[in-house]
C-alpha positions, 0 to 999 in steps of 0.5 A, a space after each residue: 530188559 535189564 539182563 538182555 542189557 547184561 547179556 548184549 554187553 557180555 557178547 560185545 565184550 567178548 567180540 571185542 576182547 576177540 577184535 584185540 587180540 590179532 591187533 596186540 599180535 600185530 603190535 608184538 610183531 612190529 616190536 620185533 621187526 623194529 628190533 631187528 631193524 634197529 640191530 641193522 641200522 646199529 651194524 650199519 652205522 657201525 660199518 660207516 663209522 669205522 670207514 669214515 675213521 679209516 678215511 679221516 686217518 688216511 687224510 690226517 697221515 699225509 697231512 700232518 706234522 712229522 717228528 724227528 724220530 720218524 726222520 730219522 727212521 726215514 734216513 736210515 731206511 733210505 741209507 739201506 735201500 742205497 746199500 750203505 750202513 745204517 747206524 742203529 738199524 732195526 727190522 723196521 727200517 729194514 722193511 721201511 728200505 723196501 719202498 724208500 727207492 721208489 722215489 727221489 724226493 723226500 717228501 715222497 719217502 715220508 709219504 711212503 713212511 706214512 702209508 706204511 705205518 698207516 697200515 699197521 695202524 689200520 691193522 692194530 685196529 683189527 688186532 685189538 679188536 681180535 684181541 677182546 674174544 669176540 668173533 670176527 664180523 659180528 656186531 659185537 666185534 664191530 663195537 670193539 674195533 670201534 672202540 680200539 678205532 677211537 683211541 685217542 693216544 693211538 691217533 697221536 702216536 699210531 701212525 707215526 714212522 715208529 717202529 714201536 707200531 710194529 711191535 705192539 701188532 706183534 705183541 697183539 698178535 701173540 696176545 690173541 694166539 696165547 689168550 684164547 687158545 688150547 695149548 697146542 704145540 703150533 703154538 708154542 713154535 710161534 710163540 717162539 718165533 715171534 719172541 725172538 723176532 720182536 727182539 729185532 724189532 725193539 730190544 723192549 719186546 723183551 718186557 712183554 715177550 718174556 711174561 707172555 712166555 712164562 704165563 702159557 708155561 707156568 699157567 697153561 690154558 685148559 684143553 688138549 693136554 700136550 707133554 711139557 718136552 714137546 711144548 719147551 722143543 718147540 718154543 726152542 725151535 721156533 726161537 731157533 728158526 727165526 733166529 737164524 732167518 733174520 740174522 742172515 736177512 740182517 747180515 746180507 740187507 745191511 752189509 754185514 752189520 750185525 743187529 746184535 752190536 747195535 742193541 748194546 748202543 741203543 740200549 745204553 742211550 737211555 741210562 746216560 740221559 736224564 731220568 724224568 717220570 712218566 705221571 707229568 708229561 704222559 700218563 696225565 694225558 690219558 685224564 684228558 684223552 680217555 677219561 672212560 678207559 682211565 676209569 673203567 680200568 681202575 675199576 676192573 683192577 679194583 674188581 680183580 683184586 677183590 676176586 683175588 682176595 676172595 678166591 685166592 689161588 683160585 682166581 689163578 684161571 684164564 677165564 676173566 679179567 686176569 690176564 688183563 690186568 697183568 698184561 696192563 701192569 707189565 705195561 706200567 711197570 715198563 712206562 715207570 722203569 723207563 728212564 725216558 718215558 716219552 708220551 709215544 710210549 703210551 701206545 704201549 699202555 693204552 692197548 692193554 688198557 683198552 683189553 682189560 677196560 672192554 672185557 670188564 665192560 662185557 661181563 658187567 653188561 651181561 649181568 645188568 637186569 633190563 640192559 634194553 632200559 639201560 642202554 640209553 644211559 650207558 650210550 650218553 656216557 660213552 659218547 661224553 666220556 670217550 667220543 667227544 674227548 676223542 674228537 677234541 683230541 685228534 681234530 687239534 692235528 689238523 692245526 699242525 700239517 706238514 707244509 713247511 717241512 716239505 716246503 724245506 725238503 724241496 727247497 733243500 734239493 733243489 738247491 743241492 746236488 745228491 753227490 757233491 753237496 750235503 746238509 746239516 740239521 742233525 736229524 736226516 729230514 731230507 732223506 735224499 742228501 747226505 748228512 755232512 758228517 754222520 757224527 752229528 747225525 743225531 740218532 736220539 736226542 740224548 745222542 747230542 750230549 756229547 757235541 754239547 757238553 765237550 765230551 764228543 767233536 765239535 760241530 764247529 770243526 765237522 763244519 770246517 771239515 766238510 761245510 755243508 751247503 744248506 742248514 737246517 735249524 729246530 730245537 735240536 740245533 738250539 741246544 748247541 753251544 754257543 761257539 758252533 751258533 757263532 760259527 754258522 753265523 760267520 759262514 752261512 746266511 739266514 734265508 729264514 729263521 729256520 733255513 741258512 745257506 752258504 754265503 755272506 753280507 759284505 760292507 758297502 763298496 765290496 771287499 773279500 769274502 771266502 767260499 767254504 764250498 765250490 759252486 753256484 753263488 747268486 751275488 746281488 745287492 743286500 735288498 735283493 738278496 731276500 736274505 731276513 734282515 735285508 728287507 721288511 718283513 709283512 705285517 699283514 697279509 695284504 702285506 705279504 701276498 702285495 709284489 716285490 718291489 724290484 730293487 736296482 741291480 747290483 753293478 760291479 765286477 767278482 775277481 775283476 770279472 764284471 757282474 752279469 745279474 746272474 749266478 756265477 760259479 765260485 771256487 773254494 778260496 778267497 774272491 773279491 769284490 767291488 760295486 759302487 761305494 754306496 751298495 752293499 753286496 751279498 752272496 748266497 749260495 743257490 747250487 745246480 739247478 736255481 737261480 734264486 731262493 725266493 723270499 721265506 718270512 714269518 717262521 719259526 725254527 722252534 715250530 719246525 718240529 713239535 713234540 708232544 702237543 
């Protein structure tokens, strides 16, 4: 009985070991669907991801602060698009020109700006990505143009109206043509066409243009072998064509102003300012912003030189990190040389960064044992050490929109007329209204040295010269001194602590006063003036959204003619006037086409414009 036992559980093993067998198939199966599906979910997120970025930029581009130099890229292009020259002009501007006579409100040109450089940000994104080596549309490919979208230097800087975003998509441009393909001689022709066409993009292109160059001659790719005399002929021909193009595009867009002259004037404004260096005000900000990238490069350096060490001048190859680091060294090697190393020059150093950081972190993935085990732990310290940085960086953007500067840009034209009127901040905030004189247009912000230090013309006598009707004050106009503050306060009102018109506050009972600037001036009583100081400012904002209170009319006669409680047109010259001996009159300039300037508290001139926050 005791085999038959045996026996039966012999069988019932076997049918049973049979009955699991088609269930661990059945169980493998699914294990490899779920990857498949997971690959799928990856891919999609991936897609959505990146869409949601591309969508948040587009919103956080028309939404948020300018900076004086896209102001001033701004004036210059709108100068192009009207057929006058332009100080300092550059390729930029001159694309930029091509959409700056679509509009006649400044705030539209900005806009325009911005959609312009936000589609070279957008293409930066896909370039860089490019620029890794991974294929186009594969998921690998997504995962580093997710990484180049989360860039959190880039989303500071990247779609600003700069022209150092068009010069990096050159750079990137030529990167991946020279990175990753054989030697032919299309190549080199581009290679020196776009030599000679970063140039008038920025005169810095040099530093970059000129290593690249001497790297895919001194250090050819492996491939198809080409002559040497065929591969220097046609860098020279394409360096010749694009030459020759853009100087006659230059020559007929800017009204015989030759490019070369002004890179002499731009090139000198950094050796006569003040040297600072790059570690304080820029390079710490990437410890904040990308502690990932910071760290993941330093290491991949580290690697390279201990391969050099090694292997010597074998390690001299194209396949590697190499070219890499050396491009990430001419980038730091440009940032420290740099007299001025601005934080916007980062996203000449975090791109190349980004290349090196990513390709060391692909080849160490690939030779990582039981990455499925790993991914968990790699995935925790991307999303801690590169997204949540990311996210705390770029959402402080929200807090600094553009409202008041467009607020101003208005305000300023409806206040001026386009031909017989101009304005004074210095910087060409708004594009549509001539500059009072071009000598205090302030290209650069050392350009002001020499209204300050005596060395230039006073902004008190172009003041007297050419009044302007509206000025405009920021940090820029702080750093004048103090005689041309106390002229403005002699000729111009405060409407805010950032906005000043013609006009004047006169003693109780009238008197004389002087116009500076024939036109429309509303003359009222000093409380219904809105001029700051004239009435109390709101301490809250029940305070501020509660009714003017009327104040009483202002009853009296300007050169003997009687006051009728509208705007009156005023001549140049001295006028008088009187009112009942216990008012105090004002007069403020209000232009065509208003007839008041409503009342503007609670600015600050200073917070205008914020530079590297």
């Amino acid at each position: 009985m005791s085999s038959n036992f045996n026996q039966s559980a012999d069988v019932f093993l076997e049918l049973e070991a049979k009955a699991a067998a088609p269930e661990a198939t059945a169980i493998r199966k699914p294990a490899g669907v779920q990857v498949r599906v997971l690959k799928v979910i990856s891919f999609a997120l991936l897609v959505l991801g990146i869409a949601w970025l591309g969508k948040f930029s587009f919103q956080l581009a028309g939404n948020r602060i300018y900076q004086v130099d896209e102001c001033t890229n701004v004036f210059v292009a709108r100068m192009i698009a009207a057929g006058q020259s332009a100080p300092g002009m550059e390729l930029f501007q001159l694309l930029l020109s091509r959409v700056m006579s679509l509009t006649s409100r400044s705030a539209d040109l900005f806009a325009y700006g911005r959609l312009v450089s936000l589609m070279i940000f957008w293409l930066n994104w896909i370039l860089l990505a490019l620029a890794t080596g991974e294929k186009i549309f594969s998921r690998r490919w997504l995962v580093a143009l997710a990484g180049a979208a989360t860039l959190a230097p880039l989303w500071d800087f990247g779609f600003e109206i700069r022209h150092d975003n068009l010069l990096l998509a050159g750079i990137l441009l030529l990167w991946g043509l020279v990175r990753f393909q054989p030697p032919r001689v299309g190549t080199f022709f581009f290679v020196g066409a776009c030599f000679v066409a970063l140039e008038f993009v920025s005169i810095k292109a040099i530093l970059y243009t000129v290593p690249i160059s001497a790297a895919i001659f001194v250090f050819p790719r492996p491939g198809a072998e080409q002559r040497r005399w065929k591969t220097i002929a046609a860098w020279c021909a394409g360096a010749v064509v694009a030459f020759f193009v853009l100087r006659l595009v230059f020559k007929f867009a800017g009204l015989g102003q030759d490019y070369l002259v002004n890179v002499k004037g731009v090139a000198s404004v950094p050796s006569q300012s003040s040297r600072f260096w790059p570690f304080d005000l820029t390079l710490s900000r990437l410890l904040v912003q990308t502690p990932l990238l910071v760290a993941v490069s330093i290491a991949a350096v580290i690697a390279c030189i201990g391969t050099l060490v090694r292997q010597r001048r074998a390690a001299l190859i194209w396949d590697g990190i190499l070219p890499e680091v050396l491009l990430l060294g001419v980038a730091l090697a440009a940032l420290i040389a740099n007299p001025n190393p601005y934080p916007y020059n980062l996203l000449h150093v975090v791109p190349y960064a980004f290349l090196l950081a990513y390709r060391y972190g692909s080849m160490l993935w690939k030779q990582l044992p039981q990455r499925a085990v790993l991914a968990p732990l790699f995935l925790s310290a991307i999303v801690f050490t590169h997204l949540v940085p990311f996210a705390f960086a770029t959402h402080r953007h929200l807090a600094m929109t553009n409202y008041r500067q467009e607020q101003l840009m208005n305000l300023t034209e409806n206040l001026t007329d386009p031909v017989k009127d101009t304005v004074f901040d210095g910087i060409g905030m708004v594009p549509t209204r001539k500059e009072f004189d071009m000598r205090a247009f302030q290209t650069h912000g050392q350009s002001l040295k020499t209204l300050v230090d005596g060395s230039g013309p006073h902004i008190r006598d172009m003041l007297a010269a050419n009044p302007p009707s509206v000025v405009i004050l920021s940090y820029r106009t702080e750093w004048l001194p103090e005689e041309d503050h106390e002229f403005i306060r002699q000729r111009y009102v405060p409407m805010a602590d950032d906005f000043m018109v013609l006009g004047s506050q006169l003693p109780a009972g009238g008197g004389t006063f002087e116009v500076y600037h024939a036109g429309r001036y509303r003359i009222t009583s000093a409380e219904g003036s809105n001029i700051i100081g004239t009435y109390p400012e709101p301490t809250s904002v029940k305070e501020s959204l509660a009714p003017v209170k009327e104040p009483p009319p202002l009853t009296g006669t300007v050169d003997g003619i009687p006051l009728k409680g509208q705007p009156v047109e005023l001549s140049v010259g001295t006028h008088h006037l009187e009112c009942a001996p216990g008012q105090r009159a004002a007069v403020v300039w209000v232009g065509s086409h208003v007839d008041e300037i409503a009342r503007m508290p609670g600015y600050n001139r200073h917070l205008l414009f914020v530079n590297w926050y």
